[in-house]
C-alpha positions as CSV (number, residue, x, y, z in Angstrom):
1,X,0.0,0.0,0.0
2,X,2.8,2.5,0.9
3,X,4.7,1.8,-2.5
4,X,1.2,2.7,-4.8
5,X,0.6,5.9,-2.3
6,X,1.0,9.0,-3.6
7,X,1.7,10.4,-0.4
8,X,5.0,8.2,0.8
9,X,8.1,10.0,0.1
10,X,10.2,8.8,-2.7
11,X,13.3,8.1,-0.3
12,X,10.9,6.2,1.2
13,X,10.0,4.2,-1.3
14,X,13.2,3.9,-2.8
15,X,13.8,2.0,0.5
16,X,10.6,-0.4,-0.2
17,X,11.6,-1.2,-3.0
18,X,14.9,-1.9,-2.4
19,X,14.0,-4.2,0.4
20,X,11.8,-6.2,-1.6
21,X,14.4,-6.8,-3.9
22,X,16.3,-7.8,-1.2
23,X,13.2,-10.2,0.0
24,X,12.7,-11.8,-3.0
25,X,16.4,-12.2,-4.0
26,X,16.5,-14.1,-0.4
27,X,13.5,-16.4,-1.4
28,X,15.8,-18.3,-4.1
29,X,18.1,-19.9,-1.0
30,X,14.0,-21.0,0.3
31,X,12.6,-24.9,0.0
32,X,10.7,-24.9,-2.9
33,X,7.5,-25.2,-0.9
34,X,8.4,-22.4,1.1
35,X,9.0,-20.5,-2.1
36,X,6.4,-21.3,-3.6
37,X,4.4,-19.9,-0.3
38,X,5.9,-16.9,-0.4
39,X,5.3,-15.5,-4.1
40,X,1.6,-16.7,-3.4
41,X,1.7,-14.2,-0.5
42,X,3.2,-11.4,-2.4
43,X,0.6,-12.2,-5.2
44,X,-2.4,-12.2,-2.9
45,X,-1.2,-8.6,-1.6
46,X,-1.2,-7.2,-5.5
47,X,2.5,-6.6,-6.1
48,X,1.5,-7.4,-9.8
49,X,-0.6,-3.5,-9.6
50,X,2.2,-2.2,-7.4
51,X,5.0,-2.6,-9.9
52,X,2.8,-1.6,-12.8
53,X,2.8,1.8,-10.7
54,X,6.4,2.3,-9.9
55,X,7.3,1.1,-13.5
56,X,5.3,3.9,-14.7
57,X,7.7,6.6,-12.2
58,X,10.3,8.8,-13.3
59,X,13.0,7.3,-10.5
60,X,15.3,5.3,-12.7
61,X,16.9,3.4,-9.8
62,X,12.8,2.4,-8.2
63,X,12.2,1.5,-12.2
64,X,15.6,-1.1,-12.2
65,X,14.8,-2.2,-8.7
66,X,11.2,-3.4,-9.5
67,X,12.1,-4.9,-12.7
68,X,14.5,-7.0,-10.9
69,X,11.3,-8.1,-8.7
70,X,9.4,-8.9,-12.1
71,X,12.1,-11.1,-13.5
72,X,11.5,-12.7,-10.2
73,X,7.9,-13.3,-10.4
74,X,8.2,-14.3,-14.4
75,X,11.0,-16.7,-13.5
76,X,8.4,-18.4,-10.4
77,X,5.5,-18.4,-12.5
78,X,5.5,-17.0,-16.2
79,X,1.3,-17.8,-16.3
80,X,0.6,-16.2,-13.0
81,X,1.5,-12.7,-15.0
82,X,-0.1,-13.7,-18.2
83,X,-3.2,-14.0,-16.6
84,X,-2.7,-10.7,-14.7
85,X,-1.8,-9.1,-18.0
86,X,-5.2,-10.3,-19.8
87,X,-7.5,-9.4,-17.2
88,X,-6.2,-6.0,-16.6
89,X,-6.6,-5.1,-20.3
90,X,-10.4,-5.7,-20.0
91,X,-10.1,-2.3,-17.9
92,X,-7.2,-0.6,-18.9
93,X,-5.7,1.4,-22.0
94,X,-3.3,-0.6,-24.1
95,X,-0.6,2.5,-23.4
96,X,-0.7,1.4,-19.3
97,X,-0.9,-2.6,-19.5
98,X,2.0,-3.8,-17.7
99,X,3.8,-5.9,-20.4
100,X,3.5,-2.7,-22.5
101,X,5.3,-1.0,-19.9
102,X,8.1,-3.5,-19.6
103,X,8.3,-3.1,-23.8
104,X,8.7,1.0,-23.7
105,X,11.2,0.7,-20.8
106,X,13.2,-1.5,-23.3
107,X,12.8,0.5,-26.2
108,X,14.1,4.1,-24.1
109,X,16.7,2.4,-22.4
110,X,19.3,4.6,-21.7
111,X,22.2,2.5,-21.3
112,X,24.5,2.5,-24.3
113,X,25.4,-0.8,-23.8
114,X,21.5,-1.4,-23.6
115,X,22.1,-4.0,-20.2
116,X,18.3,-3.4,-19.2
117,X,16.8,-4.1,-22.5
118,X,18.3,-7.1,-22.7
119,X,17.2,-8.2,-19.2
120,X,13.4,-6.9,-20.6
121,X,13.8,-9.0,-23.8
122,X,14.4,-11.9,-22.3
123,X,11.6,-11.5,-20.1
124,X,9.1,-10.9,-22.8
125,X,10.3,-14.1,-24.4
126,X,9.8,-16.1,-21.6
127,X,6.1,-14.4,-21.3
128,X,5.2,-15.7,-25.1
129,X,7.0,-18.9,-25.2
130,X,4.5,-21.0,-25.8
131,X,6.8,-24.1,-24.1
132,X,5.9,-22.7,-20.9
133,X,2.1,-22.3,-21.9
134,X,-0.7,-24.5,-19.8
135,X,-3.2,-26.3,-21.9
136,X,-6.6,-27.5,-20.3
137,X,-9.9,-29.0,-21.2
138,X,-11.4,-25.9,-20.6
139,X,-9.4,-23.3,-22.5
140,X,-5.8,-23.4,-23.9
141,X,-3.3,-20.2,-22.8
142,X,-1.3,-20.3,-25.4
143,X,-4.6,-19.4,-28.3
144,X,-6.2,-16.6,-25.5
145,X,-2.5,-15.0,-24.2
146,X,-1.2,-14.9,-27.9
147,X,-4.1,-13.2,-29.5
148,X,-4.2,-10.8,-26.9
149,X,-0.2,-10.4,-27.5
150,X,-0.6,-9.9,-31.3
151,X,-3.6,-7.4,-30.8
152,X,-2.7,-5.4,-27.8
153,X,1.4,-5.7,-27.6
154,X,3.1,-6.7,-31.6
155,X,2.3,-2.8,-32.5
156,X,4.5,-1.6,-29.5
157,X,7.4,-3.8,-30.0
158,X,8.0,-3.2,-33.6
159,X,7.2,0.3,-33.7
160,X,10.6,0.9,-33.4
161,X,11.6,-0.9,-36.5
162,X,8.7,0.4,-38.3
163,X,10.1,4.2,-38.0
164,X,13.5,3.5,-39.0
165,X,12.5,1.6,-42.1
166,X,10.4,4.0,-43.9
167,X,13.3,4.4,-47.1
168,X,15.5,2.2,-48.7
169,X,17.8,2.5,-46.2
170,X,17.5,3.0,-42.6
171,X,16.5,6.4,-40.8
172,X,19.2,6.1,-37.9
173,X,22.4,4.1,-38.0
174,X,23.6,4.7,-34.9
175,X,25.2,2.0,-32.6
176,X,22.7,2.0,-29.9
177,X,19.8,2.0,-32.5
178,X,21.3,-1.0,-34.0
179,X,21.3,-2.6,-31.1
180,X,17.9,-1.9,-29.8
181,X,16.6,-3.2,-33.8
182,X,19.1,-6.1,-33.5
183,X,16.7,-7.3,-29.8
184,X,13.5,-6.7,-31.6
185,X,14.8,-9.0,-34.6
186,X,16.2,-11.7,-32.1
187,X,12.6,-11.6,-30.7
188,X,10.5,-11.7,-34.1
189,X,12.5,-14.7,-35.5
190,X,12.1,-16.3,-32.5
191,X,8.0,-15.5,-32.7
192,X,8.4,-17.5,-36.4
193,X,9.6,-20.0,-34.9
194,X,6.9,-20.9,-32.3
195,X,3.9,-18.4,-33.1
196,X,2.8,-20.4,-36.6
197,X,0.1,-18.3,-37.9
198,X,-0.4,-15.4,-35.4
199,X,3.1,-14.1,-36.5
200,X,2.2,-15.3,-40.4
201,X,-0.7,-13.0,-40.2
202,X,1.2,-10.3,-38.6
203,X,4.0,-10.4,-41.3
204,X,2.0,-10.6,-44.4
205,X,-0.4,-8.1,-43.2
206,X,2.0,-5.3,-42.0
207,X,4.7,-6.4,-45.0
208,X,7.3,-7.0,-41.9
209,X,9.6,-8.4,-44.2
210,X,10.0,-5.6,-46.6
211,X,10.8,-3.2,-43.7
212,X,13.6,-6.1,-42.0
213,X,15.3,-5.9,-45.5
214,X,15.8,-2.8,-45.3
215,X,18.3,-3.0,-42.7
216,X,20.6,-5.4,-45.1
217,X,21.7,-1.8,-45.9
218,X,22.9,-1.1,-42.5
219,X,26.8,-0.8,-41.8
220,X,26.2,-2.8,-38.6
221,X,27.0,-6.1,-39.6
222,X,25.7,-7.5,-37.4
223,X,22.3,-6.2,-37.8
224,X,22.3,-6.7,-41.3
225,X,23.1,-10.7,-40.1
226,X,19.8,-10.3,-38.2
227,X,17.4,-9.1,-40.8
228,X,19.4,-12.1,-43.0
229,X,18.8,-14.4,-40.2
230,X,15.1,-12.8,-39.5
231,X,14.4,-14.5,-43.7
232,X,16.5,-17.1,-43.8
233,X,13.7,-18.6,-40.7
234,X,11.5,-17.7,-42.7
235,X,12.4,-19.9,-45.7
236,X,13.2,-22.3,-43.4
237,X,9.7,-23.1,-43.1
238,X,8.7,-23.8,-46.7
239,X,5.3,-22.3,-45.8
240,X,4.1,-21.6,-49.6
241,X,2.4,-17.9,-47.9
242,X,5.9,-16.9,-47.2
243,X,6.9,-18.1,-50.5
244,X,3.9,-16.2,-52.6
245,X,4.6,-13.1,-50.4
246,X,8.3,-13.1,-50.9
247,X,7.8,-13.8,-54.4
248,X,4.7,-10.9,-55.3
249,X,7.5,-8.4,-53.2
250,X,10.4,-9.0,-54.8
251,X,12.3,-9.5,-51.5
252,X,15.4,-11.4,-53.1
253,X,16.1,-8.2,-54.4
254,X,17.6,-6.7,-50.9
255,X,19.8,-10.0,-50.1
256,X,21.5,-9.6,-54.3
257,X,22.0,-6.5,-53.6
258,X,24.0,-7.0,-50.6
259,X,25.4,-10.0,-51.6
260,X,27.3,-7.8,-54.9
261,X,27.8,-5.2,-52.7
262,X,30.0,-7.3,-50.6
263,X,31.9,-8.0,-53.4
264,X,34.4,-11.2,-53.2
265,X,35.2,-10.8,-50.0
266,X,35.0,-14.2,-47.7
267,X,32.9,-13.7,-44.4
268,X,30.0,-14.2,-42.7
269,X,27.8,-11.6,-44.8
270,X,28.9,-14.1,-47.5
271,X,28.8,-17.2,-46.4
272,X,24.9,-16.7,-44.6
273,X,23.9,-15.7,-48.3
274,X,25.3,-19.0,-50.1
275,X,23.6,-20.7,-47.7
276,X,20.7,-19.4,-48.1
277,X,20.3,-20.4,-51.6
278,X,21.8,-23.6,-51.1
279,X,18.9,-24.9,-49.0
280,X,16.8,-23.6,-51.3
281,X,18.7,-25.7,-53.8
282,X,18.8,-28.7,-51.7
283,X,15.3,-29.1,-50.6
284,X,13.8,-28.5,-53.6
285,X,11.9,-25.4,-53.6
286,X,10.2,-25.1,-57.0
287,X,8.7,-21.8,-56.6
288,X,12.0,-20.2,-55.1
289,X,14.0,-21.3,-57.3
290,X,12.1,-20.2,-60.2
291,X,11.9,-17.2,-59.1
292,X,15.9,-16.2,-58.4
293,X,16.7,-18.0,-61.9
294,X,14.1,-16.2,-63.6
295,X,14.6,-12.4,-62.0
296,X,18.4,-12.7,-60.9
297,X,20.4,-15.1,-62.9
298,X,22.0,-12.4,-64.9
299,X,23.7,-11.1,-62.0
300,X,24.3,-13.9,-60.0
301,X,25.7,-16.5,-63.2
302,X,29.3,-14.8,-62.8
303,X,29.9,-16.4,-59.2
304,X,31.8,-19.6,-60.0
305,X,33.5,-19.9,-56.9
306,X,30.7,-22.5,-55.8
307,X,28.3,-23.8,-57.4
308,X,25.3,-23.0,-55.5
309,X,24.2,-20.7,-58.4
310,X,24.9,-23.3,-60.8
311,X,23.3,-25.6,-59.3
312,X,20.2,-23.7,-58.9
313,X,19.7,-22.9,-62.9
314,X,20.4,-27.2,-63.3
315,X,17.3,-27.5,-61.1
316,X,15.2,-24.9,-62.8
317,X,16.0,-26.2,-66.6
318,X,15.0,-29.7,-65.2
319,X,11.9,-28.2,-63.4
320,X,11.1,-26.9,-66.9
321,X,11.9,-30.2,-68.8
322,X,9.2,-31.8,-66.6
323,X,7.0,-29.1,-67.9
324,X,7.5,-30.0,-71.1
325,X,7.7,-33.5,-71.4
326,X,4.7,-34.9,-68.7
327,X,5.4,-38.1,-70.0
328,X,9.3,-37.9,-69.3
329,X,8.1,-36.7,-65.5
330,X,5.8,-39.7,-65.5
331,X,8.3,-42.7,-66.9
332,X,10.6,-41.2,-64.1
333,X,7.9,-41.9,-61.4
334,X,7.2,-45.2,-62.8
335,X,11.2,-46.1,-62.7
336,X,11.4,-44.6,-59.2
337,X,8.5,-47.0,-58.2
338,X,10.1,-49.9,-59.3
339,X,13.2,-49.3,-58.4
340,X,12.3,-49.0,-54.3
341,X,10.3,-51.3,-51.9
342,X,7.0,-52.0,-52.9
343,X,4.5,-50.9,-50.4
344,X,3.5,-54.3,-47.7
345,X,0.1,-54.0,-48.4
346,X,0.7,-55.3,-52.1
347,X,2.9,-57.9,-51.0
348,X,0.5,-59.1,-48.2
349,X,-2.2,-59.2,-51.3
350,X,0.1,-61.1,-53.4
351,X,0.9,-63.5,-50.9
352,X,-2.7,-64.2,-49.4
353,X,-3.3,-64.9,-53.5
354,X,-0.8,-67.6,-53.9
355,X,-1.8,-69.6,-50.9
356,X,-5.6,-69.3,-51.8
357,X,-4.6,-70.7,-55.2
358,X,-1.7,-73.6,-53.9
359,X,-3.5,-74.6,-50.5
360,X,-6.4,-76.8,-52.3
361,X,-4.2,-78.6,-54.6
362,X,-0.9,-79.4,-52.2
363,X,-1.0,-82.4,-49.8
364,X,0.4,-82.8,-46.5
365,X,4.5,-83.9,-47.0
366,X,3.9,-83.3,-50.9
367,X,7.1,-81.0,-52.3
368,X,6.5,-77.7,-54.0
369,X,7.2,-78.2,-57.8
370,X,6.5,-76.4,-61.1
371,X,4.1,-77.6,-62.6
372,X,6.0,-79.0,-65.4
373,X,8.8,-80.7,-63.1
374,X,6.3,-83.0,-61.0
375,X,4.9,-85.3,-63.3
376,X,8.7,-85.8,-64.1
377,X,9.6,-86.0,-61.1
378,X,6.7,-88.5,-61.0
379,X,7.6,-91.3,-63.3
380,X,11.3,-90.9,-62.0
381,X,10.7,-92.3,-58.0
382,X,7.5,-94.5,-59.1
383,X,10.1,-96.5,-61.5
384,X,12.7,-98.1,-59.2
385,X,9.9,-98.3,-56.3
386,X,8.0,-101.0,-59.1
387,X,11.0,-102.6,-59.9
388,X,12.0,-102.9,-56.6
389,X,9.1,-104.6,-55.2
390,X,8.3,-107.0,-58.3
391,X,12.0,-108.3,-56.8
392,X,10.8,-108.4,-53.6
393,X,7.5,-110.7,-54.6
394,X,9.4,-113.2,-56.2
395,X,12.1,-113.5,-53.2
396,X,9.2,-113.7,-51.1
397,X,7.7,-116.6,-53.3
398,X,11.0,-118.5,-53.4
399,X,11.2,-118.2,-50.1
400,X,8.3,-119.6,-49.3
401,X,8.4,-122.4,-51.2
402,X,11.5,-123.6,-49.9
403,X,10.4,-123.1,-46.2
404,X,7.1,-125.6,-47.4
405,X,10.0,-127.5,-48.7
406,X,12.1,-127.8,-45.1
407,X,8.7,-128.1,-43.4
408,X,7.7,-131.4,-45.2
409,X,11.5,-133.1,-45.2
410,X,11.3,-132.0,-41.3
411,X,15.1,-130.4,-41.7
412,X,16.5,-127.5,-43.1
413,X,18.3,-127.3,-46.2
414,X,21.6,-126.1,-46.0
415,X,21.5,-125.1,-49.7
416,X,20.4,-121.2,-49.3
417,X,20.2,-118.7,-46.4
418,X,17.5,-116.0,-45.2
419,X,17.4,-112.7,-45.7
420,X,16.3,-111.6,-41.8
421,X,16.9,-109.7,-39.0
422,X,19.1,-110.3,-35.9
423,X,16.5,-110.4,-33.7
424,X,14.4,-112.8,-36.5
425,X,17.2,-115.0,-36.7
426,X,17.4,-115.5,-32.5
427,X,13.7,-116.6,-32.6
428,X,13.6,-118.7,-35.6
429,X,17.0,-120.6,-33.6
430,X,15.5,-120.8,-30.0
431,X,11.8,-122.0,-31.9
432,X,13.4,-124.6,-34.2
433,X,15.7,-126.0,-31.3
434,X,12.7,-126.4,-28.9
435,X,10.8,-127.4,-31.6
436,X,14.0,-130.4,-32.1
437,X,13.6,-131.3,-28.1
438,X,10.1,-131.9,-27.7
439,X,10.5,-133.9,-31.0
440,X,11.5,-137.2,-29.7
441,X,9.4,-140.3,-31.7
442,X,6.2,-141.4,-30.6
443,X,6.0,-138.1,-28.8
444,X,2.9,-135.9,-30.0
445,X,5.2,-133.0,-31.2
446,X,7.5,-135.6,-33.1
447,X,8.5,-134.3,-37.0
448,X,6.2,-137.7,-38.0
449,X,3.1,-137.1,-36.3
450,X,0.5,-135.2,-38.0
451,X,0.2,-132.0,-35.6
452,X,4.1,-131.0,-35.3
453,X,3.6,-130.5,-39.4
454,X,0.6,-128.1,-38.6
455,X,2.3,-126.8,-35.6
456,X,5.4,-125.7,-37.8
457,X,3.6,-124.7,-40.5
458,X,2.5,-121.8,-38.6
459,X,5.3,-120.9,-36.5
460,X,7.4,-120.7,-39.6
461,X,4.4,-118.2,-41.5
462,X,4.2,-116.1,-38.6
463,X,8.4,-115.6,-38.5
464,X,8.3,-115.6,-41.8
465,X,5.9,-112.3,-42.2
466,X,7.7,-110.8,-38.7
467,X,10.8,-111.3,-39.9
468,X,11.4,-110.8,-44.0
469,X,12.2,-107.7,-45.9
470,X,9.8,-105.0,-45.4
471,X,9.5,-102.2,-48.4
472,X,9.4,-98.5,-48.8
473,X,5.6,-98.6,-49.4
474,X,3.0,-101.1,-47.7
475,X,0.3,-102.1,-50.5
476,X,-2.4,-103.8,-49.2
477,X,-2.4,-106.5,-51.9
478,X,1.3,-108.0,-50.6
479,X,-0.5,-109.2,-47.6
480,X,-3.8,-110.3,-49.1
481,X,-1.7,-112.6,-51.3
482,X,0.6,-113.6,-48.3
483,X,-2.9,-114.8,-46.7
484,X,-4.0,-116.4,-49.6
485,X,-0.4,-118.3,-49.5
486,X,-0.9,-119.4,-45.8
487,X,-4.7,-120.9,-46.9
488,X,-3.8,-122.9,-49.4
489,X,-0.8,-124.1,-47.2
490,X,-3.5,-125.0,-44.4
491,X,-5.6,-126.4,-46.7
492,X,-3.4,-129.5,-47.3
493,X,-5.3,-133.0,-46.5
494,X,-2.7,-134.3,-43.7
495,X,-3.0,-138.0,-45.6
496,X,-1.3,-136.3,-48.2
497,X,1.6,-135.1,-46.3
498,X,2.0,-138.3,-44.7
499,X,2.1,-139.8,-47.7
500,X,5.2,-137.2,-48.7
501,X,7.2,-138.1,-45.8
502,X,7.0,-141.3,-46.3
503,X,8.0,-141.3,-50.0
């Protein structure tokens, strides 16, 4: 209350102030939560009002003091004051509002080193940052504090730059004015950056761009560098706007000028230019580069220390050959399809196709052939596989026969051997050796008696079909003619075989 009276004496103020200062410089060494209860104090008691009042006072040393205490209360909470800001301007003038305040004192600092205004720039680009911007269901700061910025604040900031770039070449050229243009520009670029369309609108509207060129004419360097830098952002963007604004202006024109002006001299000035145009070469920029080759080849075709320039015209005749020729730009396409990836949807299609069209014909364990190969491939295994078992039917059939041979005689013949297994050749042993045991004469298992020939019969059979060669593929009919064997052996009258053995 003392600070916004009118009646407290300015030593005593001073003193207020000062201590504040002092307060709030001691709140950094504070807890955060502490901290955080402290600026919530001050806000609650209106210091936002109170330093919009001593900002507005002729003390210089009461207006540095408190906007030390409002870099304090930006750095704490940058949306506490923007919501101050918007709510006073519902009331106030836009000559009084608080950030506009903070603007002027930057403009009409004294300093020539210009200390302040850099402290009150960086500020105001902490206040429209839009990184450190809330966003909630209910409304989005960034949309509401920007629209008020661009309607209420913009005309303040670059009202400088608009009075000192009402010719072709800059009203004051003075260090300090340099400097002071040098912050605004640091600031606008950095609105292209983040502000998208409010600053779009802005620049098109109040031809900004026109009026930054102007200062390539400056014999700052460095703030020539800055209007350079302020387009080159722009570009940078490859927003087609900027492009059809830059293009309808003519605002090449400023940056050739300075670039022959500069002569063949190697620095910055000269490299920022080349650069320039080579990202424009190298990303293509159709309209651009139609544009420079078009208006400003003449002068620029001489430079053939790079070939930026060069290079340029190269993509311009081929944008024109494409013109042309729609079919040369369209057999190009077509190469360019086939010579990358095809997209995985296709090749999913073409897949799913083929298995539809293979899956009904292919059987389980069957190979995947051509068409042409497989009745080939046919024929070839089917041919050994019937030769093979046309062998194996008549060893089977000589086989038998001489085991109905050895049967009737009641020995073996020593005249030919078996074709079994180890473990078939241990059974058929052990069974013919008991078999010799138990065949004593006038036993019921003797060799003469009419039983131990049925007996044998079918112990041989059943070793024989365990035990003999078995082949790649079982048919069915091998062992309906093996039964059909073992009948007609059964079916012997035994008078018969008696009559064998005896003979």
């Amino acid at each position: 209350a003392q600070l916004t009276d009118e009646a407290t004496d300015e030593e005593k103020r001073q003193e207020l102030v000062n201590f504040l200062k002092e307060f709030c410089a001691f709140s950094q060494t504070l807890q955060p939560q502490n901290r955080d209860a402290f600026f919530k104090t001050l806000s609650n008691m209106g210091i936002l009002p109170a330093l919009e009042v001593i900002l507005g006072m002729d003390d210089a040393q009461v207006r540095s003091a408190a906007t030390d205490i409002f870099s304090y209360l930006v750095e704490y909470n940058p949306s506490m004051v923007r919501e101050f800001v918007m709510q006073e301007a519902q009331q106030n003038d836009d000559d009084i509002l608080l950030i506009n305040l903070i603007i002027e004192h930057m403009i009409c600092d004294t300093d020539p080193e210009l200390g302040g205004a850099v402290q009150l720039m960086g500020l105001l680009r902490t206040l429209v940052d839009p990184e450190n911007m809330l966003a909630t269901a209910n409304k989005t700061e960034k949309t509401e504090f920007l629209g008020f910025f661009y309607k209420h604040c913009m005309h303040v900031l670059t009202a400088p730059l608009l009075a000192n770039t009402t010719e072709e070449k800059p009203s004051k050229d003075d260090f300090q004015t340099a400097q002071l243009l040098a912050l605004i520009l640091e600031l606008l670029t950095f609105c292209v950056e983040h502000h998208t369309y409010h600053i779009k609108n802005y620049i098109i509207n109040k031809d900004i761009l026109r009026r930054v060129l102007v200062l390539m004419a400056s014999k700052h360097a460095f703030l020539a560098l800055c209007a350079l830098r302020f387009k080159r952002k722009i570009i940078g963007l490859k927003d087609e706007f900027y492009n059809r604004y830059i293009m309808k202006s003519f605002l090449f024109e400023p940056v050739v000028k300075a670039f022959l002006n500069n002569g063949s001299r190697y620095n910055l000035m000269n490299s920022a230019i080349i650069e320039m145009f080579e990202f424009i070469r190298v990303e293509d920029i159709k309209s651009l580069t139609a544009h420079v080759i078009e208006n400003y080849w003449k002068a620029l075709e001489d430079v053939d220390y790079v070939q930026t320039f060069k290079g340029l015209k190269l993509r311009f005749e081929q944008q024109r050959e494409r013109q042309d020729n729609p079919k040369l730009d369209s057999m190009r396409s077509i190469l360019r399809n086939h010579r990358y990836r095809r997209d995985a949807r296709t090749l999913e299609d073409e897949e799913e196709m083929w298995f539809n069209s293979d899956e009904d014909d292919m059987e389980d364990g069957e190979a995947v052939v051509p068409p042409s190969d497989k009745t080939k491939n046919d024929e070839d295994i089917m041919d050994p596989i019937s030769k093979f078992m046309e062998r194996k039917k008549l060893k089977e059939s000589e086989e038998k026969e001489v085991l109905l041979k050895t049967n009737l005689t009641g020995r073996q013949s020593p005249s030919f051997k078996l074709s079994f297994s180890s473990g078939t050749k241990t059974n058929l042993t052990s069974q013919s050796s008991a078999s010799n045991l138990s065949g004593s004469p006038g036993s019921p298992g003797s060799p003469g008696s009419p039983g131990s020939v049925s007996k044998s019969t079918s112990q041989i059979a059943a070793i024989t079909t365990k035990g003999g060669l078995v082949g790649l593929v079982d048919y069915p009919d091998d062992d309906e003619e093996d039964d059909e064997d073992e009948d007609k052996e059964e079916t012997i009258p035994l008078s018969k075989k008696a009559k064998l053995e005896s003979s």
